[in-house]
C-alpha distance (Angstrom), angle and dihedral (degrees) to the residues before:
residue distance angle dihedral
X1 . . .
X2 3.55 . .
X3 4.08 117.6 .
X4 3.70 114.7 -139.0
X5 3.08 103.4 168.2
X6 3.95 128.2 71.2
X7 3.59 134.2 -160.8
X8 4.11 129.5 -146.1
X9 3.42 124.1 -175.6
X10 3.69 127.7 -179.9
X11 4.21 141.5 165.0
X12 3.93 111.2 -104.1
X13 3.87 116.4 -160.9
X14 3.71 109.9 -148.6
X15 3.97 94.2 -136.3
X16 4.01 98.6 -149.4
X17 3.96 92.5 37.0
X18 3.88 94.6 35.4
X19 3.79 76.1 -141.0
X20 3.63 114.1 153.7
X21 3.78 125.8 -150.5
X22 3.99 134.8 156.2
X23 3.73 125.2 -107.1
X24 3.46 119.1 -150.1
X25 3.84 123.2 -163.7
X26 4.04 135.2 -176.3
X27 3.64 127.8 -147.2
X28 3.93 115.5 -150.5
X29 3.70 98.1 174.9
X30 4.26 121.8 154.7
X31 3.91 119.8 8.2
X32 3.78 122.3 -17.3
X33 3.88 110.3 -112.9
X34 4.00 103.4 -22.3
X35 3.74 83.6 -160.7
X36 3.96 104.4 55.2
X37 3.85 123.3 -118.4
X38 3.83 93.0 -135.0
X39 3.89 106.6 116.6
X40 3.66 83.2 9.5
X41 4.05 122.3 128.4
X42 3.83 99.5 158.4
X43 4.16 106.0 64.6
X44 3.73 95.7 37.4
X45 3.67 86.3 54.5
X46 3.49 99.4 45.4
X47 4.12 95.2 45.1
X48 3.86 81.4 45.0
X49 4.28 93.4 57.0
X50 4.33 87.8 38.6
X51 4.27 82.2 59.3
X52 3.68 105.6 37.8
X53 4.51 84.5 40.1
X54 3.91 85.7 89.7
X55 3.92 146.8 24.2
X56 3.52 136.2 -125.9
X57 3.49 140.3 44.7
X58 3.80 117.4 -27.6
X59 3.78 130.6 -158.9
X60 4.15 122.0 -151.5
X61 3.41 126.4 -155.6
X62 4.15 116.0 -150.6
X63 3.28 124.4 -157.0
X64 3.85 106.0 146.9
X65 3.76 150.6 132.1
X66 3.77 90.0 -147.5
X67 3.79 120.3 -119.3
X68 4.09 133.3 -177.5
X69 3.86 105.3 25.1
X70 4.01 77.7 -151.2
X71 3.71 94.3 59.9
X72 3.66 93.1 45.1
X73 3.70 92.1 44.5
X74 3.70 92.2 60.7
X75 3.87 99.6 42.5
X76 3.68 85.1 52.4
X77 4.15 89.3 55.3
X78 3.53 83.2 48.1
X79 3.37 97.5 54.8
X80 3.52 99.6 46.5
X81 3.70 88.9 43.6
X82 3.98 82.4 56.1
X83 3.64 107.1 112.5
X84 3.99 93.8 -150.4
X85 3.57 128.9 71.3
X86 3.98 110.9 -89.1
X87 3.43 123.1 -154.1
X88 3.67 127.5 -165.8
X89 3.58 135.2 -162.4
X90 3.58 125.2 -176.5
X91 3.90 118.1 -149.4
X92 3.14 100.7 173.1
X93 3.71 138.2 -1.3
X94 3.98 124.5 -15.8
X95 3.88 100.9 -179.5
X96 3.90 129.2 163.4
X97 3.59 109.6 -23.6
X98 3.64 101.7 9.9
X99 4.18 88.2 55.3
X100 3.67 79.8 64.8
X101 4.00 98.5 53.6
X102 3.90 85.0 49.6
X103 3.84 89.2 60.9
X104 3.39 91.7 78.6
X105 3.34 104.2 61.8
X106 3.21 121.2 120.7
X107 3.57 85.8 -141.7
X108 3.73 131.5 12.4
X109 3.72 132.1 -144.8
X110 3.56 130.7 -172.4
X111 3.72 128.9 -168.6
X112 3.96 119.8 -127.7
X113 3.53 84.7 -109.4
X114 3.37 112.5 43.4
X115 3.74 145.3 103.0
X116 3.88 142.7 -134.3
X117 4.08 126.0 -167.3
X118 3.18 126.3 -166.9
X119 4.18 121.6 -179.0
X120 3.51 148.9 137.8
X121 3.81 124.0 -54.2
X122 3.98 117.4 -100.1
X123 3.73 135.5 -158.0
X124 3.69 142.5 160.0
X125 4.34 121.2 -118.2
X126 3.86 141.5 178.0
X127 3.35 134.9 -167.9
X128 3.63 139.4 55.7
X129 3.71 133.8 -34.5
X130 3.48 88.9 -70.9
X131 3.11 105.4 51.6
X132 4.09 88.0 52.6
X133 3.29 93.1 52.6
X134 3.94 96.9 57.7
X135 4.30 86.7 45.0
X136 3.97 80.6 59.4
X137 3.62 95.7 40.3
X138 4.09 89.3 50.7
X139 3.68 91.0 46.1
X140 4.16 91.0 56.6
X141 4.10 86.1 46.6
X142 4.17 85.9 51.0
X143 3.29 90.5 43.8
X144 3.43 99.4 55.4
X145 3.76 94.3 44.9
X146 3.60 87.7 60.2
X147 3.63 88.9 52.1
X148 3.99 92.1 61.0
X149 3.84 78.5 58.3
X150 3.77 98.6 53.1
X151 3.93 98.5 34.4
X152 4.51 86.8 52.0
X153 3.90 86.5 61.2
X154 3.48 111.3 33.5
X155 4.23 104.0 29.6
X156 3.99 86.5 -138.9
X157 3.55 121.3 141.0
X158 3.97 121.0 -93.4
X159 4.00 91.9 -122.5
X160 4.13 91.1 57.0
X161 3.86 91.2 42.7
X162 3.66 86.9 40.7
X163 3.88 92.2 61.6
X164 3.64 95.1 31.5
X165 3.76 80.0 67.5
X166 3.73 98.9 42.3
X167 4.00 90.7 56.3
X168 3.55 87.9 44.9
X169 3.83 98.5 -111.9
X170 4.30 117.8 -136.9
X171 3.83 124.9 -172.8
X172 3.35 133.4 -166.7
X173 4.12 111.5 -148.1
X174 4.02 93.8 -82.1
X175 3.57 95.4 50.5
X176 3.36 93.2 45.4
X177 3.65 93.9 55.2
X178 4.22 91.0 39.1
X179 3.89 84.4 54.4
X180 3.69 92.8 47.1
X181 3.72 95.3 -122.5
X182 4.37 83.1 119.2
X183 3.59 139.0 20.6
X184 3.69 113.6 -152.9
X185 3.62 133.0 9.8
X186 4.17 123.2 -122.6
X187 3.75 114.7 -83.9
X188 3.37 137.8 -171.4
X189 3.91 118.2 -104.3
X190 3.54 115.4 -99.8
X191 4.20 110.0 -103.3
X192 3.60 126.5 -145.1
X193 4.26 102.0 -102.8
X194 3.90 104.1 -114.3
X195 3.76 116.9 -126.3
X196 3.85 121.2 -114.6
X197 3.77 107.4 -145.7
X198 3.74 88.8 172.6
X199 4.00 113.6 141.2
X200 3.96 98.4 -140.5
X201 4.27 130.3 -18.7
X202 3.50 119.3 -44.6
X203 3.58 116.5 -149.8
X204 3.78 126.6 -171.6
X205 3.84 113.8 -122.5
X206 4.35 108.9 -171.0
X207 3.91 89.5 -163.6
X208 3.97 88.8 42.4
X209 3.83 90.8 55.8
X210 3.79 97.0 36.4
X211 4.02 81.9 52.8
X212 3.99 95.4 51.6
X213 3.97 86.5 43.9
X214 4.20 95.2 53.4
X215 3.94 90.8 48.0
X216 3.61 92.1 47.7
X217 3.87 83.2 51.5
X218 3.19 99.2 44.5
X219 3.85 98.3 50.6
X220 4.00 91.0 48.4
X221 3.72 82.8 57.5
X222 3.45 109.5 33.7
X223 4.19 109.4 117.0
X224 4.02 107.5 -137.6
X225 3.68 113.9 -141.3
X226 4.30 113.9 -125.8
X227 3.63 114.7 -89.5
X228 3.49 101.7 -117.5
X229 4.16 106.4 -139.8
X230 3.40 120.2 -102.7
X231 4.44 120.6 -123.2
X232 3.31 128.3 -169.3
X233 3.66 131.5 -132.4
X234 3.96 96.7 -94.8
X235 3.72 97.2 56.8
X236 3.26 91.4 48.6
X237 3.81 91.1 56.5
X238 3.65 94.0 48.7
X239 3.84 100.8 44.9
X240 3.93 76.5 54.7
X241 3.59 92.5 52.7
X242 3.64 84.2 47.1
X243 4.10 95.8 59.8
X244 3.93 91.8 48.4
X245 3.72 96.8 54.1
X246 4.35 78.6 57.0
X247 3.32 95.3 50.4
């Protein structure tokens, strides 16, 4: 089994309350479950203990090409089963299966640049006729599962979302929130506004600057000739003196 999914959980001080609470975020980053969950009682389990660990409300983070329309089925029942508020934000892609897991969120953020897919289920058969025609039949079944999904979040009508999906429907982050499929888009947290204690305007001068830079320069490397000693008169007389007595 490969995990890909992640869990961080960290201890948020409210800063006006000095109330402290934890925050717990998932990661759903690459494919969902590469190995698929059908027949399978161990990683449903095990996401299922990871969720219901903690309390509180929980933020996920999507970045996915989808995956097994089991797997996402399930996390989606989880999440809706989830009694906190869940918020997801999608960073970067949350196509096919993963568009599904972002339905149940109680709210859902996209970033400016992201994307969201939505299209018809896909698997692989052999056999006979028979066999073909029970893929095709599954596929309608999945497909309207998936539906429930869509409809629950957006309130449109199962014929529009069921051709969205047959012309394989993507959305930037405005037509993803037009089409009810989001609500908000990503933005940047609000910063504290920095005071300007200047006296007057400042205005930036290149030649002014390249000025103050050369003089610094030049004084860090300008070579200062040896003061040569002062001598008075009288010691000039006497070493004078001095010479003549030599001579």
């Amino acid at each position: 089994m490969k995990k890909f999914w992640k869990w961080k959980n960290q201890t948020v001080t409210n800063q006006e309350t000095q109330e402290q609470t934890l925050e717990r975020t998932l990661f759903l980053n690459g494919t969902i479950a590469e190995e698929s969950w059908f027949d399978d009682d161990v990683t449903p389990k095990l996401f299922r203990d990871e969720l219901f660990a903690g309390n509180g409300d929980i933020t996920i983070w999507i970045n996915s090409p989808g995956g097994d329309c089991v797997a996402a089925a399930q996390i989606y029942n989880m999440m809706m089963e989830y009694p906190g508020n869940v918020t997801v934000k999608i960073d970067g892609i949350a196509a096919s299966a993963a568009s599904v897991i972002a339905m149940a969120g109680t709210k859902v953020l996209v970033s400016p640049v992201s994307m969201l897919m939505i299209h018809n289920p896909m698997t692989a058969a052999m056999g006979d006729s028979t066999e073909m025609q029970k893929a095709i039949a599954m596929l309608d079944e999945v497909k309207e599962s998936i539906i429930n999904a869509y409809e629950i979040k957006t309130g449109m009508s199962r014929a529009k979302l069921s051709h969205l999906m047959d012309a394989e429907t993507w959305m930037d982050a405005h037509t993803a929130i037009d089409m009810g499929f989001a609500d908000e888009i990503l933005t940047r947290p609000a910063e504290t506004p920095v005071e300007n204690n200047a006296a007057g305007p400042m205005l930036f001068s290149r030649a002014a600057v390249t000025n103050s830079l050369m003089d610094k320069l030049a004084a860090k490397c300008r070579i200062k000739k040896p003061e040569t000693p002062e001598r008075s008169v009288d010691t000039l007389m006497e070493r004078l003196d001095l010479i003549k007595q030599h001579i």
